[in-house]
N, C-alpha and C positions, 0 to 999 in steps of 0.2 A: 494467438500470438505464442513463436515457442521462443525458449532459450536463444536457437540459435539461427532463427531467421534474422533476416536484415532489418525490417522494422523495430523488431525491439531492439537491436545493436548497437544500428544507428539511430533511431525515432525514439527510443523508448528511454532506453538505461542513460544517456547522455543529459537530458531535462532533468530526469529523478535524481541522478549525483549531483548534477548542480546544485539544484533548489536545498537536497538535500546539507549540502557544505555550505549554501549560502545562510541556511537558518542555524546551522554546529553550536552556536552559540546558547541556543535553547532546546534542553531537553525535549520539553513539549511540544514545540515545533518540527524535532526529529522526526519522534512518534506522528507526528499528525501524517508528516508525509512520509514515512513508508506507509502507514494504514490505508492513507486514499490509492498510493501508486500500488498497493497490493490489490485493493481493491478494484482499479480501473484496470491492472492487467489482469485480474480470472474475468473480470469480468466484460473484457473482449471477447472472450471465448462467447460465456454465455448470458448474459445480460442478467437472467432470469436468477440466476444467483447468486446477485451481489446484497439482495436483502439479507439473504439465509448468513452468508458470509459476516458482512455488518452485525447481524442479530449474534451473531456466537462470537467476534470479539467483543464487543457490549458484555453480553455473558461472562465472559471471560475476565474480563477487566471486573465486573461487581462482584465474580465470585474471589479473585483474589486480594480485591478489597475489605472481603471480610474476614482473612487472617490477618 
């Protein structure tokens, strides 16, 4: 899926800003979804790494928990 195909134009970005403005109330819920919708769009591409992806926000998130 790129930028500026139809699917993500109209299938993609239209669900994630909903959902997204329908949780604005809760930071955490913000975060949850952009992470899954960042997630489910690489990994259209390629399935195979959305582990790697997940595993280095994870990372990311403990390591700047520990400043």
């Amino acid at each position: 899926m790129l930028f500026h195909t139809q699917i993500f134009v109209l299938g993609f970005l239209p669900p994630v800003l909903a959902l997204y403005y329908a949780v604005a109330a809760s930071q955490r819920w913000r975060e949850i979804v952009l992470i899954t919708a960042s997630l489910v769009f690489y990994g259209w591409w390629n399935p195979r790494y959305v582990p790697l992806l997940a595993g280095l926000a994870v990372a990311t998130w403990g390591l700047g928990r520990l400043n």
